[in-house]
C-alpha positions, 0 to 999 in steps of 0.5 A: 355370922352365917344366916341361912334362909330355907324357902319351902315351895309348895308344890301344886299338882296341875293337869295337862290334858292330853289331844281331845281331853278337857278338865272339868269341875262339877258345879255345885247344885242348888240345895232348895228349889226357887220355892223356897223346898229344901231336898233332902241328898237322896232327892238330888240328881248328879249334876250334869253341869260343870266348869271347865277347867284346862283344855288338851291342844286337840290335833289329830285324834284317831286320824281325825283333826280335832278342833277344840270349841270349849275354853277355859270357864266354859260352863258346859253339859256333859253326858251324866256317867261319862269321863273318868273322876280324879281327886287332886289336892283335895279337889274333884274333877271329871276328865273327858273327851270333847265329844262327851259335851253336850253344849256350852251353857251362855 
Protein backbone atom coordinates (compact mmCIF):
# COMPACT_ATOMS: atom_id res chain seq x y z
CA UNK A 1 0.00 0.00 0.00
CA UNK A 2 0.90 3.47 -1.37
CA UNK A 3 0.56 6.59 0.86
CA UNK A 4 1.07 9.50 -0.98
CA UNK A 5 1.13 12.89 1.02
CA UNK A 6 0.46 16.32 -1.05
CA UNK A 7 2.05 19.63 0.79
CA UNK A 8 0.14 22.85 -0.57
CA UNK A 9 2.86 25.67 0.07
CA UNK A 10 1.69 29.04 0.46
CA UNK A 11 3.17 31.13 -1.74
CA UNK A 12 3.44 34.87 0.08
CA UNK A 13 4.45 37.59 -2.36
CA UNK A 14 7.49 39.77 -0.73
CA UNK A 15 8.85 42.99 -2.03
CA UNK A 16 12.30 43.69 -2.75
CA UNK A 17 12.85 47.30 -3.56
CA UNK A 18 15.00 48.16 -5.83
CA UNK A 19 18.68 51.07 -5.56
CA UNK A 20 17.02 53.92 -3.28
CA UNK A 21 13.55 52.59 -2.90
CA UNK A 22 12.09 51.93 0.78
CA UNK A 23 8.48 49.83 1.49
CA UNK A 24 6.41 51.53 3.85
CA UNK A 25 3.46 50.60 5.86
CA UNK A 26 0.97 53.74 6.79
CA UNK A 27 0.55 53.52 10.62
CA UNK A 28 -2.87 53.78 11.69
CA UNK A 29 -4.14 57.07 13.20
CA UNK A 30 -5.94 57.39 16.12
CA UNK A 31 -9.61 57.69 15.99
CA UNK A 32 -10.52 60.05 19.21
CA UNK A 33 -8.39 62.92 20.35
CA UNK A 34 -6.57 62.57 24.02
CA UNK A 35 -9.97 64.46 24.99
CA UNK A 36 -11.76 61.71 24.79
CA UNK A 37 -13.66 63.65 20.96
CA UNK A 38 -14.14 60.93 18.51
CA UNK A 39 -13.82 62.11 14.56
CA UNK A 40 -15.88 61.53 12.14
CA UNK A 41 -13.67 59.98 8.77
CA UNK A 42 -14.04 63.12 6.90
CA UNK A 43 -12.46 65.00 9.68
CA UNK A 44 -9.14 62.77 9.37
CA UNK A 45 -6.11 63.94 7.96
CA UNK A 46 -3.91 61.16 5.58
CA UNK A 47 -1.53 60.14 8.04
CA UNK A 48 2.06 61.06 7.06
CA UNK A 49 3.63 58.59 9.61
CA UNK A 50 4.24 55.24 8.46
CA UNK A 51 6.57 52.01 9.33
CA UNK A 52 9.16 50.88 7.49
CA UNK A 53 8.76 47.85 6.03
CA UNK A 54 11.92 46.59 3.48
CA UNK A 55 14.83 48.80 2.36
CA UNK A 56 16.63 48.84 -1.38
CA UNK A 57 20.62 48.09 -1.29
CA UNK A 58 21.06 51.77 -2.15
CA UNK A 59 24.47 52.38 -4.31
CA UNK A 60 24.85 54.48 -7.17
CA UNK A 61 21.55 56.25 -8.12
CA UNK A 62 21.80 58.74 -11.20
CA UNK A 63 25.54 58.75 -10.75
CA UNK A 64 25.09 59.77 -6.96
CA UNK A 65 26.24 57.16 -4.10
CA UNK A 66 23.35 56.85 -2.24
CA UNK A 67 23.49 55.44 1.49
CA UNK A 68 20.62 53.91 3.11
CA UNK A 69 19.93 56.04 6.81
CA UNK A 70 16.40 54.33 7.18
CA UNK A 71 16.20 50.41 8.57
CA UNK A 72 13.62 47.99 8.76
CA UNK A 73 10.66 49.29 11.85
CA UNK A 74 11.83 52.69 11.41
CA UNK A 75 8.71 54.86 11.98
CA UNK A 76 9.34 57.59 9.66
CA UNK A 77 7.59 60.78 7.94
CA UNK A 78 7.19 61.21 4.81
CA UNK A 79 5.79 63.82 2.05
CA UNK A 80 1.88 63.22 2.21
CA UNK A 81 1.16 62.69 -1.74
CA UNK A 82 4.69 60.99 -2.46
CA UNK A 83 5.40 57.31 -3.77
CA UNK A 84 3.30 55.08 -5.71
CA UNK A 85 0.67 52.84 -3.37
CA UNK A 86 0.48 49.06 -4.05
CA UNK A 87 -1.95 46.59 -2.59
CA UNK A 88 -0.49 42.97 -1.86
CA UNK A 89 -2.04 40.22 -0.12
CA UNK A 90 -4.75 42.19 0.89
CA UNK A 91 -1.98 44.61 2.36
CA UNK A 92 -1.39 48.32 1.39
CA UNK A 93 1.94 49.84 1.09
CA UNK A 94 3.26 53.14 -0.27
CA UNK A 95 6.92 52.87 -2.24
CA UNK A 96 9.38 55.60 -2.08
CA UNK A 97 12.23 57.08 -2.62
CA UNK A 98 14.69 57.69 0.20
CA UNK A 99 14.69 61.51 -0.47
CA UNK A 100 10.91 61.37 0.16
CA UNK A 101 11.33 60.95 4.37
CA UNK A 102 11.33 63.58 5.79
CA UNK A 103 12.64 62.15 9.27
CA UNK A 104 13.00 59.21 11.75
CA UNK A 105 10.38 59.70 14.21
CA UNK A 106 12.69 58.33 17.92
Amino acid sequence: MKIIIYIQEAFIMKLKPLGDKVVIKMVECEETTKSGIILAGSAKEKPQIAEVVEVGPGGMIDGNEVVMTVKVGDKVVTNKYSGSEIKLDGEEYIIVRQGDILAIVE
